[in-house]
N, CA, C and O atoms as a Tinker XYZ file with bonds, in Angstrom:
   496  protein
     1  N    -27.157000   -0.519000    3.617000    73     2
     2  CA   -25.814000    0.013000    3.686000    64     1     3
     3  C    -25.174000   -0.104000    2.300000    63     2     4     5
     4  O    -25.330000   -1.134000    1.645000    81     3
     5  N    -24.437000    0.958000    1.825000    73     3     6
     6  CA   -23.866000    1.089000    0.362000    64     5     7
     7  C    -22.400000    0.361000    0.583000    63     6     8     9
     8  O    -21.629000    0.426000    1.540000    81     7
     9  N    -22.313000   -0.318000   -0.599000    73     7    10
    10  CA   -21.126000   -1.103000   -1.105000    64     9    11
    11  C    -19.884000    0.122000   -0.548000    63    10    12    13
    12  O    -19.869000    1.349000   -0.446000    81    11
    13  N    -18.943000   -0.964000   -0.283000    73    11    14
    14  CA   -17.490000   -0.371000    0.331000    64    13    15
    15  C    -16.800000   -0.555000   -0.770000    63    14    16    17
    16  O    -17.110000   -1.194000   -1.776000    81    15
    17  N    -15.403000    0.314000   -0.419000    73    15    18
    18  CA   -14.649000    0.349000   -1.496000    64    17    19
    19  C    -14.136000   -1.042000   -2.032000    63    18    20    21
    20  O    -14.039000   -1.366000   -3.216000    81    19
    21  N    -13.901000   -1.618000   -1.184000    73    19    22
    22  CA   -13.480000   -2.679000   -1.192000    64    21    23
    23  C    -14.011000   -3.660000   -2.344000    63    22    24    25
    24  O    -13.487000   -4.273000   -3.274000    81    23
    25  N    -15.350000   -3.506000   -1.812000    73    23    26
    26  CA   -16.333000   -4.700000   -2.745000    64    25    27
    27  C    -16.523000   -3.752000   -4.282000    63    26    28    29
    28  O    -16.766000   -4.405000   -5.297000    81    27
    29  N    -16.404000   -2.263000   -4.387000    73    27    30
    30  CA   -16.058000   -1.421000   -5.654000    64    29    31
    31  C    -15.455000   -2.143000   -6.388000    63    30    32    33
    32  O    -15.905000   -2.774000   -7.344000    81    31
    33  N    -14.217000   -2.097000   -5.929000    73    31    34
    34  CA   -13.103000   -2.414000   -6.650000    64    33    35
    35  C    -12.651000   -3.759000   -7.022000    63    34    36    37
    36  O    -11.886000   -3.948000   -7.968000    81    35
    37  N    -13.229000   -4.911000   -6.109000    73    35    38
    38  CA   -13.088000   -5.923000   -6.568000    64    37    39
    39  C    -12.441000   -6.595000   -5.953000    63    38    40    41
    40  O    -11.872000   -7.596000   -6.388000    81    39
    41  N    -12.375000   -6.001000   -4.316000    73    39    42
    42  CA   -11.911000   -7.209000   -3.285000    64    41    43
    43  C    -10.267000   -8.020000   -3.580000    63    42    44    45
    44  O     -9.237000   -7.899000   -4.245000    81    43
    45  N    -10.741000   -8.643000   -2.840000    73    43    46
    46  CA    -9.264000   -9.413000   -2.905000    64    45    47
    47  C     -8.251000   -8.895000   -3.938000    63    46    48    49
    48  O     -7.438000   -7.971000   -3.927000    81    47
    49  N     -8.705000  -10.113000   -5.099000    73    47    50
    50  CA    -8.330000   -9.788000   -6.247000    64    49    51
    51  C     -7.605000   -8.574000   -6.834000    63    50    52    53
    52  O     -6.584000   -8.797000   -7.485000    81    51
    53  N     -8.228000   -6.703000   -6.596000    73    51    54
    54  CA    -7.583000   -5.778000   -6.730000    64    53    55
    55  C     -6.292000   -5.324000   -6.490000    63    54    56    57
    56  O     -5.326000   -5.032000   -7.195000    81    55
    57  N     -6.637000   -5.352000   -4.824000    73    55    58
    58  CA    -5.430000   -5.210000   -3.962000    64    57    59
    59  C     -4.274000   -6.264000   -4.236000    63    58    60    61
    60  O     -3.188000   -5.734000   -4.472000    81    59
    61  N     -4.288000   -7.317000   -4.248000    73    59    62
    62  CA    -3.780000   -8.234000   -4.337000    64    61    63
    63  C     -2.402000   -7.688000   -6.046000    63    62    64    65
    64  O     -1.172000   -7.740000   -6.024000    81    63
    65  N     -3.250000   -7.276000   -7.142000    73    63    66
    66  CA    -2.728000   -7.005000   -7.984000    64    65    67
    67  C     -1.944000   -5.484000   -7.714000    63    66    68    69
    68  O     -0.784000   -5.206000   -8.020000    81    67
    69  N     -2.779000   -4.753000   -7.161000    73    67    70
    70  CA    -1.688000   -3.587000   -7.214000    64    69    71
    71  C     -0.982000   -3.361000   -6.468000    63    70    72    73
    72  O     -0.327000   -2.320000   -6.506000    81    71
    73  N     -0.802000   -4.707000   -5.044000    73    71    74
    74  CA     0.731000   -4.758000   -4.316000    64    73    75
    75  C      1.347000   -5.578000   -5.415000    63    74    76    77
    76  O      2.502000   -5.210000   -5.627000    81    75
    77  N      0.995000   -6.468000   -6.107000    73    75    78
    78  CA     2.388000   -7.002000   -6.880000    64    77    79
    79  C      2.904000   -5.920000   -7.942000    63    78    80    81
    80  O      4.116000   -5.765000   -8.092000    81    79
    81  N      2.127000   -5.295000   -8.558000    73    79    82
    82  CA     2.462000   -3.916000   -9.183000    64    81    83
    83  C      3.499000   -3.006000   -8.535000    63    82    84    85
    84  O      4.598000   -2.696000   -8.994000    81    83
    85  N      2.877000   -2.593000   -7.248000    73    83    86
    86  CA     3.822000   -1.585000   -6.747000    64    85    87
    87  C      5.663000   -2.876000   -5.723000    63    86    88    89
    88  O      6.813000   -2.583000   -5.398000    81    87
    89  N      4.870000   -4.081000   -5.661000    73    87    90
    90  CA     6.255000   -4.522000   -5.312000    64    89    91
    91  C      7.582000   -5.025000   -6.776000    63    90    92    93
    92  O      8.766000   -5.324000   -6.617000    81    91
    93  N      6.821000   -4.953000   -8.034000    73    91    94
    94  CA     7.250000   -4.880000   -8.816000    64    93    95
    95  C      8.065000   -3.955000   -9.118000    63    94    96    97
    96  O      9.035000   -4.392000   -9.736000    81    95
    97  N      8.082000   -2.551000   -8.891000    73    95    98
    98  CA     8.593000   -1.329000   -8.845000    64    97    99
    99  C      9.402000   -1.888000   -8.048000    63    98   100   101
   100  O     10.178000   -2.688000   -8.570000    81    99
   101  N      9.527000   -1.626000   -6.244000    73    99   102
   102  CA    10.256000   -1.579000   -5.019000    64   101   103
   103  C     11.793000   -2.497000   -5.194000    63   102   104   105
   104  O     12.898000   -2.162000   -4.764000    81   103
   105  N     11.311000   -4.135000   -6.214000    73   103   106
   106  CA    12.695000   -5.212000   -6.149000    64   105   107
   107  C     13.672000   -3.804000   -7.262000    63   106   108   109
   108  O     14.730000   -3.287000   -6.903000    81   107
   109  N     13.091000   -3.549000   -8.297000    73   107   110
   110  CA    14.479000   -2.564000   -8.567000    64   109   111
   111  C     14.667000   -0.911000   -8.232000    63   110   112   113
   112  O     15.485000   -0.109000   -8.683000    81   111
   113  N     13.853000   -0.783000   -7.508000    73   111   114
   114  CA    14.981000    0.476000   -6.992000    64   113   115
   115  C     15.656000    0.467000   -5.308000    63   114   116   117
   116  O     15.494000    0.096000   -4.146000    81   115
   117  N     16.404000    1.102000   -6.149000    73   115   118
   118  CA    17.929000    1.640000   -4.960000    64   117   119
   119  C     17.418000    2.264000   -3.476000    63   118   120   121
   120  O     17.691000    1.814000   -2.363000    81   119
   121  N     17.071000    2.755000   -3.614000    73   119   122
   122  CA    16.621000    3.597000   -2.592000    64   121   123
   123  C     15.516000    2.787000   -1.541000    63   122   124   125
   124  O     15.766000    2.575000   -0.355000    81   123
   125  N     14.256000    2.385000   -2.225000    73   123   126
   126  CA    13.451000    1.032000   -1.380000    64   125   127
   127  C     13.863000   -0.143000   -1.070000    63   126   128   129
   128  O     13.623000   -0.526000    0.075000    81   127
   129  N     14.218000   -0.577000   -1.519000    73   127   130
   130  CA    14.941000   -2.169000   -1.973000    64   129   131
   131  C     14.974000   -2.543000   -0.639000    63   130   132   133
   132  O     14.185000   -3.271000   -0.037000    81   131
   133  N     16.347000   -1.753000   -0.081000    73   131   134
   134  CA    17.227000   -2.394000    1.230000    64   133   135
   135  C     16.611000   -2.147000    2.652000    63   134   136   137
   136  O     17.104000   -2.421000    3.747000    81   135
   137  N     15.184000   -1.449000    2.303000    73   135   138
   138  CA    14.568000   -1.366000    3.257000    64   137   139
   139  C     13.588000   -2.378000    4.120000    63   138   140   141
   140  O     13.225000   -2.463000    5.294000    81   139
   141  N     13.377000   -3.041000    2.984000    73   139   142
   142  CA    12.531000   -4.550000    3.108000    64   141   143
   143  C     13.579000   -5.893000    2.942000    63   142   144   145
   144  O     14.668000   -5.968000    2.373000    81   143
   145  N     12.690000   -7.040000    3.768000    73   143   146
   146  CA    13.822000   -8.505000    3.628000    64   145   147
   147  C     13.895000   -8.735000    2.655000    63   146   148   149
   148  O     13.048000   -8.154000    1.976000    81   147
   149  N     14.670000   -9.486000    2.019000    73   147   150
   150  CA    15.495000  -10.674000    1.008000    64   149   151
   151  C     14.152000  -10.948000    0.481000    63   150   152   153
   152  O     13.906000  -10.574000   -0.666000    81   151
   153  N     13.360000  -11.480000    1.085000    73   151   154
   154  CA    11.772000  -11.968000    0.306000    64   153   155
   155  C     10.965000  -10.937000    0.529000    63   154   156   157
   156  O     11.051000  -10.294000    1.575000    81   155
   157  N     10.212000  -10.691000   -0.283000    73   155   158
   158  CA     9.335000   -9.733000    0.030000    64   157   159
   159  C      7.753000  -10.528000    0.012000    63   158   160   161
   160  O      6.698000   -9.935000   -0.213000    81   159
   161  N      7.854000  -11.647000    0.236000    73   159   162
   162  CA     6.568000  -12.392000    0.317000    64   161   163
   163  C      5.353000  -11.893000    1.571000    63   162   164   165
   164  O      4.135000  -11.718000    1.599000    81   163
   165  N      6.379000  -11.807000    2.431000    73   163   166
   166  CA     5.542000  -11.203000    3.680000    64   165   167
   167  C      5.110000   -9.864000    3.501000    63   166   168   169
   168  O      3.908000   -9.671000    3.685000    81   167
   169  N      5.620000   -9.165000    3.271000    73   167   170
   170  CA     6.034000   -8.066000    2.641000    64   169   171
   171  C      4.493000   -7.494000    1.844000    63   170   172   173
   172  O      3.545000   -6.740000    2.063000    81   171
   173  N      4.804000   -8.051000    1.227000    73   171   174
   174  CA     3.304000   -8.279000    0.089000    64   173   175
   175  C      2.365000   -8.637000    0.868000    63   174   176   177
   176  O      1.646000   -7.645000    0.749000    81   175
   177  N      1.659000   -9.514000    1.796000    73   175   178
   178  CA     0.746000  -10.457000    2.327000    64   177   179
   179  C      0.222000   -8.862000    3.395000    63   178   180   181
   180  O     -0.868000   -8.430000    3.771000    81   179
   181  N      1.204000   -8.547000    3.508000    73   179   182
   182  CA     1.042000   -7.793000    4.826000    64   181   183
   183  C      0.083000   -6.515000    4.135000    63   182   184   185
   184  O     -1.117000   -6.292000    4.294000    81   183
   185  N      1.137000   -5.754000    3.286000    73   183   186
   186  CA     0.444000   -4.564000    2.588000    64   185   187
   187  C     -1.119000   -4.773000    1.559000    63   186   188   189
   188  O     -1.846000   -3.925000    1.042000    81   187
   189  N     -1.173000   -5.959000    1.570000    73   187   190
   190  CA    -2.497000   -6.637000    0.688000    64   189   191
   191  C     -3.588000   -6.708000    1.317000    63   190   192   193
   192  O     -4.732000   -6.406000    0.975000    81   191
   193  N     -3.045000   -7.256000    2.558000    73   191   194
   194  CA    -4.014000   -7.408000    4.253000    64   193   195
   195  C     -4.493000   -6.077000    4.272000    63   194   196   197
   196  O     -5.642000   -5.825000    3.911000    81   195
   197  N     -3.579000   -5.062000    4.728000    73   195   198
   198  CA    -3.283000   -3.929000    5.519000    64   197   199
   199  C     -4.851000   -3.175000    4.435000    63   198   200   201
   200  O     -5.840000   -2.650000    4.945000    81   199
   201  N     -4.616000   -3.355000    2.960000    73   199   202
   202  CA    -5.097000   -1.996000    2.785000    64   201   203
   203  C     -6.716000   -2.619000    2.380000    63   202   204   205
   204  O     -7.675000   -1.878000    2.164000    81   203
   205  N     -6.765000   -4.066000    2.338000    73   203   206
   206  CA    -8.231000   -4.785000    2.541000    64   205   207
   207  C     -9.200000   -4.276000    3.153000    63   206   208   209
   208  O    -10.325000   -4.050000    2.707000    81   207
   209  N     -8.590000   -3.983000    4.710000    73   207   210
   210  CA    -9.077000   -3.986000    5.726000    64   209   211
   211  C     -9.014000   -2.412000    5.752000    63   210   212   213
   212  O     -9.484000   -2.165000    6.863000    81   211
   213  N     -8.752000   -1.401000    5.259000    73   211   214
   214  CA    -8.920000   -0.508000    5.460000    64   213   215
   215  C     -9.434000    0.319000    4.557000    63   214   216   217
   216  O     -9.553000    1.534000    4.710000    81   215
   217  N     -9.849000   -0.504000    3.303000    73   215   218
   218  CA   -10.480000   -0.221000    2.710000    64   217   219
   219  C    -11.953000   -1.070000    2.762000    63   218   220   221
   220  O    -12.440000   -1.360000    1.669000    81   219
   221  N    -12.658000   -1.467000    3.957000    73   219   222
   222  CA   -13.455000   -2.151000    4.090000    64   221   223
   223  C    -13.707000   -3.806000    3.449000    63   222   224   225
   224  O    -14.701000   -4.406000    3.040000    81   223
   225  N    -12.152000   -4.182000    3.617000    73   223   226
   226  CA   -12.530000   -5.655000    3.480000    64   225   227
   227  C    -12.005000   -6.825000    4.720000    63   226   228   229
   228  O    -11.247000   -6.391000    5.587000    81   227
   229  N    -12.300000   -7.861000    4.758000    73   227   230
   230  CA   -11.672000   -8.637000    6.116000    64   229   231
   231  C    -11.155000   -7.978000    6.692000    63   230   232   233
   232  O    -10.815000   -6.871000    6.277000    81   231
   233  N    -10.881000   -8.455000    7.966000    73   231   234
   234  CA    -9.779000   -7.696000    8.894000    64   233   235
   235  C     -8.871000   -8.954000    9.558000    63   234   236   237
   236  O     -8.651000   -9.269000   10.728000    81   235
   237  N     -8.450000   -9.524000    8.275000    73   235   238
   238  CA    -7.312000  -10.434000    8.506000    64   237   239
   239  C     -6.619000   -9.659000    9.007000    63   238   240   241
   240  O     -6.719000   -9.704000   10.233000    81   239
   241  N     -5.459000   -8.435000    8.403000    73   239   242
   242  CA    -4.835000   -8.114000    9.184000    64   241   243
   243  C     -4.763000   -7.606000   10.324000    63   242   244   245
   244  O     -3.730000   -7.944000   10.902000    81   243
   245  N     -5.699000   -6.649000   11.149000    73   243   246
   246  CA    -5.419000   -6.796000   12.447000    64   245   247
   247  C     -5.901000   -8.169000   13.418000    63   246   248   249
   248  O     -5.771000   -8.307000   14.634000    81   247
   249  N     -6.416000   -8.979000   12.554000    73   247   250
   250  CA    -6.674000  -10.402000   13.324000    64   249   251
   251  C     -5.356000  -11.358000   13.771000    63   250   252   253
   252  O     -5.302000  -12.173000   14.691000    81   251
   253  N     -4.426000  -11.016000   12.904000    73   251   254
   254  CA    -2.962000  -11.681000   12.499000    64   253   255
   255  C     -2.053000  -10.791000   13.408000    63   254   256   257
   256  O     -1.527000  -11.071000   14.485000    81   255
   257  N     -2.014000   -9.565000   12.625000    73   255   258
   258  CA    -0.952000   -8.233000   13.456000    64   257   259
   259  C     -1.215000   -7.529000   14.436000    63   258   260   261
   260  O     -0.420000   -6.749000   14.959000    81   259
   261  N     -2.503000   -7.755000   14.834000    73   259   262
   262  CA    -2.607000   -6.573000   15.836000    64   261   263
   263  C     -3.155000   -5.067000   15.507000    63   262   264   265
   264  O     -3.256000   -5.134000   14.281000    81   263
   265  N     -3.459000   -4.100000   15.776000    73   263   266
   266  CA    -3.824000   -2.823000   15.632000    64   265   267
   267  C     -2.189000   -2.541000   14.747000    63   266   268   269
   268  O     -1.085000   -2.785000   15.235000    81   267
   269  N     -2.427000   -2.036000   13.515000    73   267   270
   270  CA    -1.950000   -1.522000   12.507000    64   269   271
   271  C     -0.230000   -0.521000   12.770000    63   270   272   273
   272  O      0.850000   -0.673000   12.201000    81   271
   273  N     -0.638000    0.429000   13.824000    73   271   274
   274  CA     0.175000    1.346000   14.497000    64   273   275
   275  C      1.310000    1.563000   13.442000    63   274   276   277
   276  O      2.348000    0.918000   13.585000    81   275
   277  N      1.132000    2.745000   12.010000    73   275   278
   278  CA     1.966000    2.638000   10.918000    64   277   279
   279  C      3.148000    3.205000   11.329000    63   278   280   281
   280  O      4.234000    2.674000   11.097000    81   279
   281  N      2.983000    4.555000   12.102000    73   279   282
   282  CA     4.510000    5.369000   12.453000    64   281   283
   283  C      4.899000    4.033000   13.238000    63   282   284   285
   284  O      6.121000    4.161000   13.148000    81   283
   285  N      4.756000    3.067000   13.811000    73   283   286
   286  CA     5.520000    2.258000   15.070000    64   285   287
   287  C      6.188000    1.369000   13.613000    63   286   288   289
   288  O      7.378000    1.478000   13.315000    81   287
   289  N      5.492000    0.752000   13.037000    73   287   290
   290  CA     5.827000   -0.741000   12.317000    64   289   291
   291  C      6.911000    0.313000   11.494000    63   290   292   293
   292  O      7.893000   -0.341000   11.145000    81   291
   293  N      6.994000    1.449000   11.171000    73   291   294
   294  CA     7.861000    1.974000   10.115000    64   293   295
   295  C      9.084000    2.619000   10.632000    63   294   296   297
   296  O      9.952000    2.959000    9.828000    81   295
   297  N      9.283000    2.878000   12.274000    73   295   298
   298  CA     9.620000    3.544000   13.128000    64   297   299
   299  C     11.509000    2.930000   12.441000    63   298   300   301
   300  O     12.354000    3.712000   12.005000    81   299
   301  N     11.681000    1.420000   12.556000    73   299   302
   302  CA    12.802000    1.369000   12.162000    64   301   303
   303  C     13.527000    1.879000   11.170000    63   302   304   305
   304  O     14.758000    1.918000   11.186000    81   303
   305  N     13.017000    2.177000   10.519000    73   303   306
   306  CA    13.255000    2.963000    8.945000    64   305   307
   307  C     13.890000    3.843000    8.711000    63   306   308   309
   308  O     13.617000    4.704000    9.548000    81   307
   309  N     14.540000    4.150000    8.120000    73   307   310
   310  CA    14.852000    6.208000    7.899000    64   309   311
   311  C     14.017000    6.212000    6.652000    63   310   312   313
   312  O     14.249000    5.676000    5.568000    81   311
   313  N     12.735000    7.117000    7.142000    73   311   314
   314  CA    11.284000    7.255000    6.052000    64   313   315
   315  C     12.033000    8.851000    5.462000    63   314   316   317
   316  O     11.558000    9.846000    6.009000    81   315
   317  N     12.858000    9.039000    4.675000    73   315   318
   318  CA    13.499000   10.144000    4.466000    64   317   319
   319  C     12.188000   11.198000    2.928000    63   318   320   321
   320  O     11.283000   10.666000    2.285000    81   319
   321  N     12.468000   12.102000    2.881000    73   319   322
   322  CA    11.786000   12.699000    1.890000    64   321   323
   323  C     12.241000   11.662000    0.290000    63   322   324   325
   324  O     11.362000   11.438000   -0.542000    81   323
   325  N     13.225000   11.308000    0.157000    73   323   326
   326  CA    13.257000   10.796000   -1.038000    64   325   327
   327  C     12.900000    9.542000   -0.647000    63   326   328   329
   328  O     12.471000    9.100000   -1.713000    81   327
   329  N     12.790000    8.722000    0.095000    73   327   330
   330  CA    12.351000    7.496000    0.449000    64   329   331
   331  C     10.544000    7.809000    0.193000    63   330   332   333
   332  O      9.840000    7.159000   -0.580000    81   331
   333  N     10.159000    8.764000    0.912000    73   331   334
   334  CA     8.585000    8.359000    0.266000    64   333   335
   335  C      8.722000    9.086000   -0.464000    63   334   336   337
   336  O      7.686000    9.689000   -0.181000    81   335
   337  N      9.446000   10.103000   -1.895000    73   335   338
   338  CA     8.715000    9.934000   -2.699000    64   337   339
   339  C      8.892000    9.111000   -3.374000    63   338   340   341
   340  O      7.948000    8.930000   -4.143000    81   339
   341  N     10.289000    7.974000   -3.579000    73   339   342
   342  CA    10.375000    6.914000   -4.307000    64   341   343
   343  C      9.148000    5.898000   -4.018000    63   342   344   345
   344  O      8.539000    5.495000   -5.009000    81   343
   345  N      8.763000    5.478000   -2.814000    73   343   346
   346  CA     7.578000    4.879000   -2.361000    64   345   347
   347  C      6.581000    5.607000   -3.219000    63   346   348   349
   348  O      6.051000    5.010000   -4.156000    81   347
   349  N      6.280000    6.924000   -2.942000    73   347   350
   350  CA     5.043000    7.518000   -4.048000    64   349   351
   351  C      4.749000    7.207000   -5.640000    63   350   352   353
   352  O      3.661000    7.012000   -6.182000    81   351
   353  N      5.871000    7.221000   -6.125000    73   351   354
   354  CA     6.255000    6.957000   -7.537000    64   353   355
   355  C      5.927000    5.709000   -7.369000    63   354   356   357
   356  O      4.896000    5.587000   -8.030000    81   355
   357  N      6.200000    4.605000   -6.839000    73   355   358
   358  CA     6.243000    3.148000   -6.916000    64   357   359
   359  C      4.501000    2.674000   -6.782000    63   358   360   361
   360  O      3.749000    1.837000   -7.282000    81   359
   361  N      4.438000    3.803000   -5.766000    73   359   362
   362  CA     2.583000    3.017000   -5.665000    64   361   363
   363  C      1.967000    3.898000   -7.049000    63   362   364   365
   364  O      0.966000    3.485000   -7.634000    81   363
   365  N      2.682000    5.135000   -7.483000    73   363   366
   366  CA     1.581000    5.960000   -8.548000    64   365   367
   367  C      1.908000    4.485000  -10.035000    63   366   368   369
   368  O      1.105000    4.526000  -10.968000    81   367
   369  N      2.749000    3.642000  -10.082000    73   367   370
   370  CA     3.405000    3.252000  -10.871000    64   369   371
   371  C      2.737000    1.986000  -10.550000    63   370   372   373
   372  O      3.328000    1.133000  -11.210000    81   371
   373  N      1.770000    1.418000   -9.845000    73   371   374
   374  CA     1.133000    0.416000   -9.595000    64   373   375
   375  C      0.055000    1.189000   -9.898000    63   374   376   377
   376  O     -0.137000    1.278000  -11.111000    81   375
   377  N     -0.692000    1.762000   -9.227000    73   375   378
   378  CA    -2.065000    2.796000   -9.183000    64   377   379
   379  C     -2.230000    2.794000  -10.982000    63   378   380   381
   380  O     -3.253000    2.247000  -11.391000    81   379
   381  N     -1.522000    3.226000  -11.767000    73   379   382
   382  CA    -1.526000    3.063000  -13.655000    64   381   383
   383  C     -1.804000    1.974000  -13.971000    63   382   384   385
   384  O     -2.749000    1.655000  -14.691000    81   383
   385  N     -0.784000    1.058000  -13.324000    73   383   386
   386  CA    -1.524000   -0.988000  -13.606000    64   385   387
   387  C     -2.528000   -0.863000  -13.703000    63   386   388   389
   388  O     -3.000000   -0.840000  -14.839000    81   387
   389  N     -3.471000   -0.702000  -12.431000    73   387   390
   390  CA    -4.540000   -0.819000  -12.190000    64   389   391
   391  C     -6.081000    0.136000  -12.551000    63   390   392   393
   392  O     -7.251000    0.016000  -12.188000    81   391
   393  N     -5.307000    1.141000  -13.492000    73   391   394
   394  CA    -6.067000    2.242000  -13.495000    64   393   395
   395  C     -7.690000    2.010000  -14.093000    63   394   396   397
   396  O     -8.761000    2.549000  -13.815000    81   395
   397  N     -7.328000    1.038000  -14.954000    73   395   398
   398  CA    -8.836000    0.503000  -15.707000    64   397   399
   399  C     -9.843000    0.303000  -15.110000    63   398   400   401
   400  O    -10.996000    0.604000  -15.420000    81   399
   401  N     -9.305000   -0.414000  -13.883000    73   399   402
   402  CA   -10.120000   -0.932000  -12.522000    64   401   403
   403  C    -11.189000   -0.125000  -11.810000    63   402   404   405
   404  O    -12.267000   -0.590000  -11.437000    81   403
   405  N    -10.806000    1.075000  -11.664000    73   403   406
   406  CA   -10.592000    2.037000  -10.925000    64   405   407
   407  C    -11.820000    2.876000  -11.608000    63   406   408   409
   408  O    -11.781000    2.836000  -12.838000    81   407
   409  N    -12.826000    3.576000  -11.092000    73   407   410
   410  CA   -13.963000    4.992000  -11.530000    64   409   411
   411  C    -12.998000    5.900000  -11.022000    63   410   412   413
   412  O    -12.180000    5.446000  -10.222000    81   411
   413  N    -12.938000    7.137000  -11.348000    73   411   414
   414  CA   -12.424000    8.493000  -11.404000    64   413   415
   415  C    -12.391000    8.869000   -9.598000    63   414   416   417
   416  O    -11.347000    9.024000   -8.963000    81   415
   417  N    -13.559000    8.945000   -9.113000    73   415   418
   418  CA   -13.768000    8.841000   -7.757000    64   417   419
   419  C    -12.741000    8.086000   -6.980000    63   418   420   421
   420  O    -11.823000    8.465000   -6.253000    81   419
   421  N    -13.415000    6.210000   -7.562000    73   419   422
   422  CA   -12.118000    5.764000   -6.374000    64   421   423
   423  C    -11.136000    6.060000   -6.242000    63   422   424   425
   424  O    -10.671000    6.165000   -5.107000    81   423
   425  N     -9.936000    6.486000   -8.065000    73   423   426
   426  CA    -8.996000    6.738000   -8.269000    64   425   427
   427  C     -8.213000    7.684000   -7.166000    63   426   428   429
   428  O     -7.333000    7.532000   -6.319000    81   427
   429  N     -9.070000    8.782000   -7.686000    73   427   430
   430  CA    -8.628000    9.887000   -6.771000    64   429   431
   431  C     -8.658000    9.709000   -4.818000    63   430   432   433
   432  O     -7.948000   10.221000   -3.953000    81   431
   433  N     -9.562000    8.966000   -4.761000    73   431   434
   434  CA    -9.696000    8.626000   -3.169000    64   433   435
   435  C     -8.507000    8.234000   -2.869000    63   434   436   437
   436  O     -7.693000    8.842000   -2.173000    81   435
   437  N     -8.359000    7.031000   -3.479000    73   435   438
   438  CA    -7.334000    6.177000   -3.225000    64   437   439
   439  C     -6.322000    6.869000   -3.162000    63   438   440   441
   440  O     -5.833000    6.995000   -2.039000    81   439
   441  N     -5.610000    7.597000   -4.381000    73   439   442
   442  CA    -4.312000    7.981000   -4.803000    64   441   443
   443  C     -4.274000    8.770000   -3.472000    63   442   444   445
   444  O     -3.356000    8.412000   -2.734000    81   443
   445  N     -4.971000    9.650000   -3.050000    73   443   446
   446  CA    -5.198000   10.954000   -2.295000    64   445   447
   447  C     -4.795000   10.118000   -0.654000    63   446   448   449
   448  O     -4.080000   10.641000    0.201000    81   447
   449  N     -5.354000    8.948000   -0.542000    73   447   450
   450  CA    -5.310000    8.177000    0.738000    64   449   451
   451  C     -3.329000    7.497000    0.849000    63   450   452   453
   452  O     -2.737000    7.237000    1.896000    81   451
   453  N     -2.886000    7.407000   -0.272000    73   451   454
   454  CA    -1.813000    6.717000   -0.127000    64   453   455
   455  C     -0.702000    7.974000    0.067000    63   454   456   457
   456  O      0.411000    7.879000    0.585000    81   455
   457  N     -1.319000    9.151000   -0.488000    73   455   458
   458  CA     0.009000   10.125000   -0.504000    64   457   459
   459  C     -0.074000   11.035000    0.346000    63   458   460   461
   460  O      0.719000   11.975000    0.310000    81   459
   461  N     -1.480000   10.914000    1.705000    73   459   462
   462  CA    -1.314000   11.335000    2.975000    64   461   463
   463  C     -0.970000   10.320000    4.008000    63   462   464   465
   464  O     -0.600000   10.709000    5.115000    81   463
   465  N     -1.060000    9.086000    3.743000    73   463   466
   466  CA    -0.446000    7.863000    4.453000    64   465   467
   467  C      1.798000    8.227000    4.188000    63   466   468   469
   468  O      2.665000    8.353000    5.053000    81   467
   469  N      1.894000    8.264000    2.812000    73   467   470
   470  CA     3.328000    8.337000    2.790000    64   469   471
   471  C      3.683000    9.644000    3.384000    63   470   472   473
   472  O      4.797000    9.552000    3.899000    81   471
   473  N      3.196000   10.774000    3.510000    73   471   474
   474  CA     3.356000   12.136000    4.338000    64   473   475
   475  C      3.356000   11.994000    5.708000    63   474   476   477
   476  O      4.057000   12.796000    6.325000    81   475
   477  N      2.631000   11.023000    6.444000    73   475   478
   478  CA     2.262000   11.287000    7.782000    64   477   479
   479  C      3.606000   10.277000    8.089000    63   478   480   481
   480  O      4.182000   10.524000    9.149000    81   479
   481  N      4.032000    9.422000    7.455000    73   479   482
   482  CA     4.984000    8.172000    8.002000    64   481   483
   483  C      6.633000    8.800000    7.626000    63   482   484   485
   484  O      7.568000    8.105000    8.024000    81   483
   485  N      6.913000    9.914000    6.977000    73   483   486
   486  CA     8.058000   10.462000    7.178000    64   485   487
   487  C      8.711000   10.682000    8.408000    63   486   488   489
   488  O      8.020000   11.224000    9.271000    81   487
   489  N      9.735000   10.429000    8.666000    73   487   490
   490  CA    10.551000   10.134000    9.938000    64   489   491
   491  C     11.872000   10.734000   10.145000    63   490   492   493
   492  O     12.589000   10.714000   11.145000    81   491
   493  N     12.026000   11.211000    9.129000    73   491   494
   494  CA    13.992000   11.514000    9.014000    64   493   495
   495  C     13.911000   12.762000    7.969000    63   494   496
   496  O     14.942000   13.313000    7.583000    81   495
């Protein structure tokens, strides 16, 4: 069986860096900010989990959360058109952190996976 993205890219470690990247973005802008708690520790743990495991690594997070269910967990939200694209910008603005990391392939997988994930979770 061929290596997963996961183990590509460098596991833990990756993900781990390009949620603090993209939560780096999220503490200053206006528009994301007030959408998430006061700490964004969980915040982070969660989206680090989330994309591990769905990018073929542990499955801490649905071991912890349960089946994923993104329109439900986001349902409270107003996911408005400028809300994901500020979200888009914020992960393309982590996705650059990390770009070194990254072969041309995964790049594009990835990028391509996060900006039909922020399309499908629009709500308002």
């Amino acid at each position: 069986m061929g290596e997963t993205f996961y183990e590509r890219v460098g596991g833990e470690a990756f993900f781990v860096e390009l949620v603090d990247a993209f939560y780096a973005v999220v503490e200053g802008d206006a528009v994301l900010r007030p959408m998430y708690p006061e700490d964004l520790a969980d915040s982070r743990r969660h989206l680090a989990l989330f994309l591990m495991q769905y990018w073929g690594g542990p499955r801490t997070y649905q071991d912890e959360r349960g089946h994923p269910r993104l329109r439900m967990r986001h349902a409270p939200f107003a996911v408005t058109t400028e809300a994901r694209d500020h979200w888009l910008a914020a992960m393309a603005a982590a996705l650059d952190a990390v770009r070194e990391r990254l072969g041309e392939a995964d790049y594009l997988e990835l990028r391509d996976y996060l900006a039909m994930a922020a399309a499908q979770l629009r709500n308002a």
